[in-house]
C-alpha positions as CSV (number, residue, x, y, z in Angstrom):
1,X,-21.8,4.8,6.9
2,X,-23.3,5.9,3.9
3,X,-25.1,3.5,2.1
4,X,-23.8,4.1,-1.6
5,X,-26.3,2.0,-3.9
6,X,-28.7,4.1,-2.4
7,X,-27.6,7.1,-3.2
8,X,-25.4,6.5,-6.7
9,X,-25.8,10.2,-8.0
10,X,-22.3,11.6,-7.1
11,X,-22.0,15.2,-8.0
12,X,-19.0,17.5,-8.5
13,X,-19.6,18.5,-4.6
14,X,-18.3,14.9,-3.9
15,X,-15.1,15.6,-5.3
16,X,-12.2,14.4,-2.5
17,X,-15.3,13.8,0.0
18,X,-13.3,11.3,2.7
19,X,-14.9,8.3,3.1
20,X,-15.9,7.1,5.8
21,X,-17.6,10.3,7.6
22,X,-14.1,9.9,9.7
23,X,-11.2,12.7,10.4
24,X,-8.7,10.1,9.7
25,X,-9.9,8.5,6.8
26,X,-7.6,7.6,4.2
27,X,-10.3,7.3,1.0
28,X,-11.0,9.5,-1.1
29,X,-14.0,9.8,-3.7
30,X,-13.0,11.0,-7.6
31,X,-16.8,9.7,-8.8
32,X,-16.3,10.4,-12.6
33,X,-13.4,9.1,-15.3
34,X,-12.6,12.8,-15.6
35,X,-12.1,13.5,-12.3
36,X,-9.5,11.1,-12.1
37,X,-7.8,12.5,-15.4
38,X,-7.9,16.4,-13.9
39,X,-6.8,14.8,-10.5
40,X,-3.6,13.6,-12.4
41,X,-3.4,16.5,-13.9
42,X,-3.5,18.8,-11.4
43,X,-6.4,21.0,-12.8
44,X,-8.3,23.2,-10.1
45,X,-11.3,21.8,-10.7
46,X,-10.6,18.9,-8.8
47,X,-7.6,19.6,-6.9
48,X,-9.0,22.9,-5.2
49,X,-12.1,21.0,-3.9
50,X,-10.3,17.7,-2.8
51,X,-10.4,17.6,1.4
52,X,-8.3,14.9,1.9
53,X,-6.4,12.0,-0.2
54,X,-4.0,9.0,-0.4
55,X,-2.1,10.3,2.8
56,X,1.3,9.9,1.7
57,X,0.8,12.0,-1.9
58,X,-1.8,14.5,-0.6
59,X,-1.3,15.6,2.6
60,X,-4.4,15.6,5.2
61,X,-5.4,18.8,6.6
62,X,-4.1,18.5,9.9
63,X,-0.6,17.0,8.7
64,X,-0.6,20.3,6.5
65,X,-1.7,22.9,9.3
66,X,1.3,21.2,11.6
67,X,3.8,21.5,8.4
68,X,2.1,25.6,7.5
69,X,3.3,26.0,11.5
70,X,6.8,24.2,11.2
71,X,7.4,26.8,8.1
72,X,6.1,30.0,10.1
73,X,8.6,28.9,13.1
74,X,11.8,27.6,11.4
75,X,11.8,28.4,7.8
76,X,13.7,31.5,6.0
77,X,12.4,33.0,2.7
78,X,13.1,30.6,-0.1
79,X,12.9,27.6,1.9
80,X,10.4,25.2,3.1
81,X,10.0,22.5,5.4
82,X,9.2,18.4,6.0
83,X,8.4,17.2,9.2
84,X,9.7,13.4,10.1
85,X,8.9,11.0,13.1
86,X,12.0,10.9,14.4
87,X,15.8,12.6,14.2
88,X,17.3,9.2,12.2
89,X,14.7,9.7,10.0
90,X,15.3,13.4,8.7
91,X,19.0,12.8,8.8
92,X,18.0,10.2,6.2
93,X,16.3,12.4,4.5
94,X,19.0,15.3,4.8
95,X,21.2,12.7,3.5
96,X,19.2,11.7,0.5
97,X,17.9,15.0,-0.6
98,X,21.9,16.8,-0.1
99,X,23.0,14.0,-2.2
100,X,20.2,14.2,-5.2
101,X,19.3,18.3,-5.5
102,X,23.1,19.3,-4.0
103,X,22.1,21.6,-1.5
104,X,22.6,22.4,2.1
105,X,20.3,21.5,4.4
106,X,19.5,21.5,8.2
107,X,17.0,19.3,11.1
108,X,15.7,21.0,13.7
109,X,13.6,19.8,16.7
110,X,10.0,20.6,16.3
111,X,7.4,19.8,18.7
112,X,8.9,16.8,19.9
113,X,9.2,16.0,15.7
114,X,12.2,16.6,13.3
115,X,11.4,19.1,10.6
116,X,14.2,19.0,8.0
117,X,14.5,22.5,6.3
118,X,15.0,23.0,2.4
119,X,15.6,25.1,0.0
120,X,12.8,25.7,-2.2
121,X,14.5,24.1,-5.4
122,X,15.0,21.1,-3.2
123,X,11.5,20.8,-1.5
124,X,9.8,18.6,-3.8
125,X,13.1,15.7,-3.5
126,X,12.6,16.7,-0.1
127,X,8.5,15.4,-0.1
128,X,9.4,12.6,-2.3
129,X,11.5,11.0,0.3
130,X,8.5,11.6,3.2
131,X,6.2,9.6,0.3
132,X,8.0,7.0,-0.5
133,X,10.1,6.3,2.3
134,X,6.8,6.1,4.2
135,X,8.5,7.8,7.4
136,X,5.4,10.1,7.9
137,X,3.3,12.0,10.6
138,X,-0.1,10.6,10.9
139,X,-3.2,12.9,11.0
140,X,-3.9,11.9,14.6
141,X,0.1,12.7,15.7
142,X,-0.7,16.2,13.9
143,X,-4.0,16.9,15.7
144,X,-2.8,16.1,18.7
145,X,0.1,18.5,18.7
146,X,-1.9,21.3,17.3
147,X,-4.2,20.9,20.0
148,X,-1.6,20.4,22.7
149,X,-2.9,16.6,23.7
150,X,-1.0,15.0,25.3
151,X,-0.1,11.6,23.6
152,X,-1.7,9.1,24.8
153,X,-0.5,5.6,26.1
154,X,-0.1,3.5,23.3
155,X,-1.3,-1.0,23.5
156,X,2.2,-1.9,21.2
157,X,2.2,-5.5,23.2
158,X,-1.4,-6.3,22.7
159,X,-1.3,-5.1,19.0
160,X,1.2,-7.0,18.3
161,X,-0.2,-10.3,19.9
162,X,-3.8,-9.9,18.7
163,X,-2.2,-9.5,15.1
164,X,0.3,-12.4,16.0
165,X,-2.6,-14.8,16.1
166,X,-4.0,-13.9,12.5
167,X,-0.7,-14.5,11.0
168,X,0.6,-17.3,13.3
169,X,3.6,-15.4,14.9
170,X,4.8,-14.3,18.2
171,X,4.0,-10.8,19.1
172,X,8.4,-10.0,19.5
173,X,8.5,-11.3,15.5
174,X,6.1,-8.7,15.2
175,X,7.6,-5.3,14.1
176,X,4.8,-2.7,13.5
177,X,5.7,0.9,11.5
178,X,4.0,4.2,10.9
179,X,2.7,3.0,7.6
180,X,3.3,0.0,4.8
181,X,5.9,1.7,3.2
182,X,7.9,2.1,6.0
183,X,7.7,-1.4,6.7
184,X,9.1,-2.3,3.2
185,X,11.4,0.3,3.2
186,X,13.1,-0.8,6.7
187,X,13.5,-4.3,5.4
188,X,15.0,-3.0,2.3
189,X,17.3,-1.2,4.4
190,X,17.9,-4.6,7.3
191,X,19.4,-6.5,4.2
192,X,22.9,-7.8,4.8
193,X,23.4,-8.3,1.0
194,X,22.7,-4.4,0.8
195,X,25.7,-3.4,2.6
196,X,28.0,-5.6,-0.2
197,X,26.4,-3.4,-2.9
198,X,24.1,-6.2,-4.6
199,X,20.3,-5.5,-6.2
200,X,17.6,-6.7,-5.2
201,X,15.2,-8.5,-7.4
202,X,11.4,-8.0,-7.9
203,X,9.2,-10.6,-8.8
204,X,5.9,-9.7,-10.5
205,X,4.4,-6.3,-11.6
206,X,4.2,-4.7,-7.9
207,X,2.5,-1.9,-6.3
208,X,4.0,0.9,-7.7
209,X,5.8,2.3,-4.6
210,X,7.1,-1.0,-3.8
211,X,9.3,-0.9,-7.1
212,X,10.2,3.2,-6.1
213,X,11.7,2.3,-2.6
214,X,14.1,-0.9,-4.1
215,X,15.1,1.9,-6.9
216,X,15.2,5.1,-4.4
217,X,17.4,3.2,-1.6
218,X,18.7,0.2,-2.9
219,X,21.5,-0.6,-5.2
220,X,19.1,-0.8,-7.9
221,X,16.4,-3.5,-8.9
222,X,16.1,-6.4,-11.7
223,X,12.2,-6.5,-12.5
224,X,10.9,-9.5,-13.5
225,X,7.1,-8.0,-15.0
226,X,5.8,-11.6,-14.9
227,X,6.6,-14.7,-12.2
228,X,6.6,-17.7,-15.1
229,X,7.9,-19.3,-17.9
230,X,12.1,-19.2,-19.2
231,X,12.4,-15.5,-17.4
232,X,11.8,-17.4,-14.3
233,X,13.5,-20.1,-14.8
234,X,16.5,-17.9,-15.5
235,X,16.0,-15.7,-12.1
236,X,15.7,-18.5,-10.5
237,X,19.2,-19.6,-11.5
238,X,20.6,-16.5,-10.9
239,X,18.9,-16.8,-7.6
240,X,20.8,-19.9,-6.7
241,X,24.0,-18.1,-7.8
242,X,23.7,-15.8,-4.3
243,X,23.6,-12.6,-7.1
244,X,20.9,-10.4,-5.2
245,X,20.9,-8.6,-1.8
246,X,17.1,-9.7,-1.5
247,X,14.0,-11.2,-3.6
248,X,10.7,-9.4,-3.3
249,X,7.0,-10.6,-4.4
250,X,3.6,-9.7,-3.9
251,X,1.2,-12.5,-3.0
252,X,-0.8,-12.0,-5.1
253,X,0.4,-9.1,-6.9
254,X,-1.0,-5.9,-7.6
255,X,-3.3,-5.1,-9.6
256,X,-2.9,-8.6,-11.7
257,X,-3.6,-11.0,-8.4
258,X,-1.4,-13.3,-10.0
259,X,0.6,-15.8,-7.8
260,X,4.2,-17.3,-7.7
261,X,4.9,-20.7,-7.6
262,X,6.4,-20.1,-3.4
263,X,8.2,-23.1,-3.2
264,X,9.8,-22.8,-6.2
265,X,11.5,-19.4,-5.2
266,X,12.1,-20.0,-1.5
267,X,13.9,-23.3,-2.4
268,X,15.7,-21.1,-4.6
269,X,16.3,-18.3,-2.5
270,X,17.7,-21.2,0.4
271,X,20.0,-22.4,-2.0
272,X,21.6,-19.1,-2.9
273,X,21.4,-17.6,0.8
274,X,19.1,-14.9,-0.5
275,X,16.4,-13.1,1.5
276,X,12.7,-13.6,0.5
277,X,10.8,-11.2,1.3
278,X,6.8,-11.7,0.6
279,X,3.5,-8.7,0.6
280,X,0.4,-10.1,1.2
281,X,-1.5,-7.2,1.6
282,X,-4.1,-7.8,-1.4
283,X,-5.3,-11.0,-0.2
284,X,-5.0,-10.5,4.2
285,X,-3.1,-12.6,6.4
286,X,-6.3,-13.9,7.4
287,X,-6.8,-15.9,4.0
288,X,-3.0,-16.8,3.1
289,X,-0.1,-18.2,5.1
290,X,2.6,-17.2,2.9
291,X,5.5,-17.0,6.4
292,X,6.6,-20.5,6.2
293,X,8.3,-19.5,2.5
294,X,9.2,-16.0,3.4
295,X,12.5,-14.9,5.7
296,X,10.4,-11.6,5.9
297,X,6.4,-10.8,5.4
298,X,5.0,-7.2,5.2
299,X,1.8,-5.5,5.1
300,X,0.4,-2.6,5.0
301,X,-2.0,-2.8,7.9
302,X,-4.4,-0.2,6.6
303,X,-5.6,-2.3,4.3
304,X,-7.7,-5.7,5.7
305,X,-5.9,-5.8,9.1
306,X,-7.9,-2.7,9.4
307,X,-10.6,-2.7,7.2
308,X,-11.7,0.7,8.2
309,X,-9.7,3.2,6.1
310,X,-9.2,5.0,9.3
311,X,-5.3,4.5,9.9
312,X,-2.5,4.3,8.5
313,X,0.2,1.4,9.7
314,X,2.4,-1.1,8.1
315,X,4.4,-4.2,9.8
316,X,6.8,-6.7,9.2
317,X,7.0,-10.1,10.6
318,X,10.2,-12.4,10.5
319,X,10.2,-16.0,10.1
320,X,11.2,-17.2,13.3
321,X,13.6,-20.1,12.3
322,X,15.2,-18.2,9.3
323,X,18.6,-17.8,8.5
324,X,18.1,-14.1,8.8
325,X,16.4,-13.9,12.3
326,X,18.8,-12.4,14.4
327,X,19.8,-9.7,11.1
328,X,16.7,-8.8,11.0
329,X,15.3,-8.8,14.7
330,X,17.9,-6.7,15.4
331,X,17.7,-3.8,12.6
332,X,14.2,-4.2,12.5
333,X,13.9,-3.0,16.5
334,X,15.8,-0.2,15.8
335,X,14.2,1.0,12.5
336,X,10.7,0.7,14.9
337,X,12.3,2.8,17.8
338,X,14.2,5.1,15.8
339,X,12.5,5.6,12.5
340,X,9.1,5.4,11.9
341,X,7.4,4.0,15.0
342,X,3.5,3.7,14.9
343,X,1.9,6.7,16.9
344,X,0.1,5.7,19.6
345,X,-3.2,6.9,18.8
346,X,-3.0,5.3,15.5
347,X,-1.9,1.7,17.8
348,X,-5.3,2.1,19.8
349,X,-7.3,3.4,16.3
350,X,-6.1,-0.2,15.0
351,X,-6.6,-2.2,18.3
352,X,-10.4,-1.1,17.5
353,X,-10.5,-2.1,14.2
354,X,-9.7,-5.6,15.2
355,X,-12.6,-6.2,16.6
356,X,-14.6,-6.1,13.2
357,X,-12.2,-7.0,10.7
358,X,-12.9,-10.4,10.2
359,X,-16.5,-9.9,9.7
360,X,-15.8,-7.3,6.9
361,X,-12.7,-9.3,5.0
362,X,-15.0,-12.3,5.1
363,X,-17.9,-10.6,3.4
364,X,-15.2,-9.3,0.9
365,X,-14.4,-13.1,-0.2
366,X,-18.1,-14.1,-0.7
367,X,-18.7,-10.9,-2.9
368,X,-15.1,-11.2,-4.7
369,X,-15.7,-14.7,-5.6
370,X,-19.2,-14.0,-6.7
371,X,-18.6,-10.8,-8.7
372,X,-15.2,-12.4,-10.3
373,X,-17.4,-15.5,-12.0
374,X,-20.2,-12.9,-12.9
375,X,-17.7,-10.5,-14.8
376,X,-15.9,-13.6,-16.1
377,X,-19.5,-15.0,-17.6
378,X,-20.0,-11.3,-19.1
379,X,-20.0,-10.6,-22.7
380,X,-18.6,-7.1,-22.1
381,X,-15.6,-8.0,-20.3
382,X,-12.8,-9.3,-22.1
383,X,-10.4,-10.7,-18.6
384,X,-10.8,-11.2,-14.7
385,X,-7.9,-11.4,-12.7
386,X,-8.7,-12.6,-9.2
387,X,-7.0,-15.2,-7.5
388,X,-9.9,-17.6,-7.9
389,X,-9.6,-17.1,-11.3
390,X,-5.9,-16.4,-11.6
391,X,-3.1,-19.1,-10.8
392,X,-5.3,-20.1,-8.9
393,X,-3.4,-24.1,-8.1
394,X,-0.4,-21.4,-6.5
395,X,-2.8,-19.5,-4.6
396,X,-4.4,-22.4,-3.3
397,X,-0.5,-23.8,-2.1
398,X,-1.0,-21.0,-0.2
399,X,-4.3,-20.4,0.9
400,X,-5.2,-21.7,4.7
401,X,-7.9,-23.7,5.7
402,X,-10.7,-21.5,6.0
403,X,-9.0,-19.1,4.3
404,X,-10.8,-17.3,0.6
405,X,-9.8,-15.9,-2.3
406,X,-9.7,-12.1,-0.8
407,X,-11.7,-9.4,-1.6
408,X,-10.1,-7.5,-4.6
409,X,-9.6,-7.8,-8.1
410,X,-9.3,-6.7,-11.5
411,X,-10.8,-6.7,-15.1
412,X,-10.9,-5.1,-18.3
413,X,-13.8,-4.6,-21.5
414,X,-13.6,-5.6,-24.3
415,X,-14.3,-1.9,-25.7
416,X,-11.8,0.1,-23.7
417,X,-14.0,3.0,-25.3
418,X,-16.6,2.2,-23.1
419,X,-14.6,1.8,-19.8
420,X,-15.1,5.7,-18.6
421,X,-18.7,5.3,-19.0
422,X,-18.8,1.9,-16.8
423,X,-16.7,4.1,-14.0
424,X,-19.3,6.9,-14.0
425,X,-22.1,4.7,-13.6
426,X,-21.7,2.3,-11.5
427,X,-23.2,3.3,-8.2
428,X,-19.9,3.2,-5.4
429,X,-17.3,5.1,-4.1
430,X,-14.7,5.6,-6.4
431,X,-10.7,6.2,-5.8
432,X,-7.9,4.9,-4.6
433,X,-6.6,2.0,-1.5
434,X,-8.3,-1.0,-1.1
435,X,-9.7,-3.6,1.7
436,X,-12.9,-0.6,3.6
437,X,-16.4,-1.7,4.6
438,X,-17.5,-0.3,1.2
439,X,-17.0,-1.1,-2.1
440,X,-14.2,0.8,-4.1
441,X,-13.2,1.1,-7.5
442,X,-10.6,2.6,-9.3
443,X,-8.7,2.6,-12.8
444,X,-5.6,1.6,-11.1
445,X,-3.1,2.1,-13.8
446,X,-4.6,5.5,-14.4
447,X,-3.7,6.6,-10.6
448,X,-0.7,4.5,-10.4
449,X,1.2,5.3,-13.7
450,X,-0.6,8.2,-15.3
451,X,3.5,9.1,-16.3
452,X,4.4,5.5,-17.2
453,X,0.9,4.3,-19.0
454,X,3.1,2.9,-22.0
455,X,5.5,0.9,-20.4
456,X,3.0,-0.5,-17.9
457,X,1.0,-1.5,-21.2
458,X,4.3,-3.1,-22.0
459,X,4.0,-5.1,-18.8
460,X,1.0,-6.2,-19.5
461,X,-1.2,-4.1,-17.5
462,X,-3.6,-2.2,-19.4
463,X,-4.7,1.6,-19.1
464,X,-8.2,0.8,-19.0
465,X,-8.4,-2.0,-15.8
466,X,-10.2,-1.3,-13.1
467,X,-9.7,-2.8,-9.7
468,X,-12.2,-3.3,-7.2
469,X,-12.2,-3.8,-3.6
470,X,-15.4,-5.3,-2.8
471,X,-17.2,-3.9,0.7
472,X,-20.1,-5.0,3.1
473,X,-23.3,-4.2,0.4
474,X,-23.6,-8.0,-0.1
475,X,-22.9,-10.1,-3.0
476,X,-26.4,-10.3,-4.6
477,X,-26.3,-6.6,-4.3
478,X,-22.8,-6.0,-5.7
479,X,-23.5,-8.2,-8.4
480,X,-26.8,-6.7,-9.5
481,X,-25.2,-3.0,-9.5
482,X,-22.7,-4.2,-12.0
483,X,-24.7,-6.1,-14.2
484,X,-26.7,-3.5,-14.5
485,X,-24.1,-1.2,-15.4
486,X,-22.4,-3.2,-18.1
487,X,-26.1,-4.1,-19.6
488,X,-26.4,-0.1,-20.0
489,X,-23.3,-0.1,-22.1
């Protein structure tokens, strides 16, 4: 691995370098303020030289070659293609983009995949669905096809039981997807409530895509920016009043780490016969035990479970005494065996990754902690959120035994002039996901809601934050490169 406080020049050659030297990773390096801006913007200058990205909004190389094939074989002039997992899940699709562009479409086989043929007007609703619906092909799946592997024999049973025992659940409540957003779009999708045309609700400013899917292929959402005060009070009620298909939170939430009073909202949700359905990506399972309040708990397995930025996966575990159990177990199994099952290469990739996860999410806590009091004790910065720092009496309701205050968080300056020149000097690899053996920073709103900065400003989350996932350099080390940094402003 590259050892990035050694080597803190980054030059325009960097530019969408993958990180680490692996041909699966999924982060990416945009090492100056303008980068991300002409990355947004779609200028040349970054685009043209960018190898790989965020998998689901830039697709890797090998994914692209198999999709340049799919084109050459089944596509007419004036019509492109997507390829999806499985046949249920480019019927979807069909579905989805027939009904938004008004088009004809058709699926055809393809390799033992479904590509779903568009017209050109239509492919970009066509590649929005493949995003956000998270039904993708993985960059191993893709290589292996072009190369004519055959697949090989995937561990689903040990997966699922080694990653039972860091969330304290049976491997068959275990339900494990191609990538996060599959997970949370399945649930969506398993809610009885859905069926009888009722929103869902979200709790607390989300991850971006996790608000897209509930307004993409729900019935519509009620956001609720902020998880306190008379607005909560009043979703509760309406809560207890059965209104909503299904509640969704982050725990914490992303990129604010703030946490919900749990018990407050699955008492709630009890008393209305409402799903709960908790994320605890941003903080791992590892540190949090947030099942006994939820009915449903994803997370996007790239992230800590991992720890690698090597593969993409996503799962969802239900509570096994929930109301729900049987709805769930049930539409759950199928979304996994029809939908957007995890490819077997990508199973064994993870299996792997196991093995040092621990080590690496632990380090993350020591060096979170530490950096969040230094920034917090800075006269440059004006706010830290972490969850240390943040709510921290909910998060601690929360937080098991041995479990820390995870490895990510968030802060702003108090000059919002001087945040770009913080970015390009502080000596780590720069872009967007979270929870790899390195450190990695981004401005998050800038990458999440480059469209949308004002109203996430009216949310309370500001265009100048930067989030940081913090890596395997060591705390004293960590800290030192950013006090350095903000000194120099």
């Amino acid at each position: 691995m590259r050892n990035f406080l050694q080597n803190p020049a980054w030059t325009e050659e960097d530019l969408g370098i993958a990180l680490p030297d692996s041909l699966h990773a999924v982060s990416v390096c945009l090492p100056t303020w303008k980068a991300i801006v002409d990355y947004e913007e779609g200028r040349d200058r970054v685009v043209r030289k960018m190898r790989v990205g965020y998998p689901r909004f830039f697709r890797h190389p090998a994914v692209e070659r198999l999709f340049e094939v799919a084109r050459k074989e089944l596509a007419v002039e004036g019509h492109n293609v997507v390829i999806f997992p499985s046949r249920v899940s480019a019927q979807r699709a069909q579905r989805y983009v027939e009904r938004r562009a008004e088009v004809a479409t058709r699926v055809a086989s393809f390799h033992g995949l479904q590509a779903l043929i568009v017209p050109e007007k239509a492919a970009q609703t066509a590649v929005d669905y493949w995003r956000f619906s998270g039904e993708v092909v993985s960059s191993r799946q893709a290589m292996d096809i072009l190369d004519g592997n055959t697949p090989p024999s995937g561990r689903s049973k040990i997966l699922r039981a080694k990653i039972g025992r860091i969330v304290g659940a049976d491997k068959d409540q275990i339900f494990v997807f191609a990538s996060g957003m599959a997970a949370c779009t399945s649930v969506l999708r398993s809610l009885p409530g859905l069926r009888m045309g009722k929103k869902t609700l979200q709790i607390e400013f989300p991850y971006v895509d996790c608000l897209k899917v509930q307004e993409m292929f729900g019935n519509g959402v009620v956001f609720l920016n902020e998880g306190s005060g008379e607005l909560l009070d009043e979703a509760i009620h309406r809560i207890q009043q059965g209104e909503f298909a299904g509640v969704f939170l982050e725990v914490p939430s992303n990129p604010l780490l703030r946490t919900v009073n749990l018990a407050r909202v699955a008492e709630a949700c009890r008393a209305g016969s409402t799903p709960l359905i908790i994320d605890d990506s941003t903080a791992c399972p590892g540190n949090i035990d947030v099942l006994r309040f939820a009915d449903v708990v994803t997370t996007s397995l790239t992230k800590w479970i991992s720890s690698s930025g090597d593969v993409m996966a996503g799962m969802a575990v239900v509570r096994e005494d929930s109301l729900f159990n049987a709805d769930f177990s049930v539409a759950l199994a199928g979304e996994v065996s029809e939908c957007a099952p995890l490819y077997a290469a990508d199973s064994l990739a993870l299996l792997a990754n196991l093995k040092e996860n621990e080590t690496i999410w632990k380090a993350a806590n020591e060096s979170g902690l530490a950096l969040a009091q230094m920034l917090a004790a800075h006269p440059s910065v004006e706010k830290v959120w972490h969850p240390s720092l943040t709510c921290r009496a909910e998060y601690d309701a929360i937080r098991k035994l041995n479990g820390g205050y995870g490895g990510l968080l968030s802060f702003v300056l108090k000059s919002a002039k001087k945040t770009a020149k913080l970015y390009d000097s502080l000596p780590f690899c720069k872009g967007p996901s979270f929870a790899t053996p390195f450190t990695l920073i981004c401005p998050y709103v800038l990458l999440a809601h480059y469209r949308e900065l004002p109203w996430a400003e009216g949310c309370g989350v500001p265009a100048h934050l930067i989030r940081v996932s913090l890596g395997m350099e060591g705390a004293e080390a960590i800290c030192k490169a950013f006090a350095e940094a903000l000194d120099a402003l």
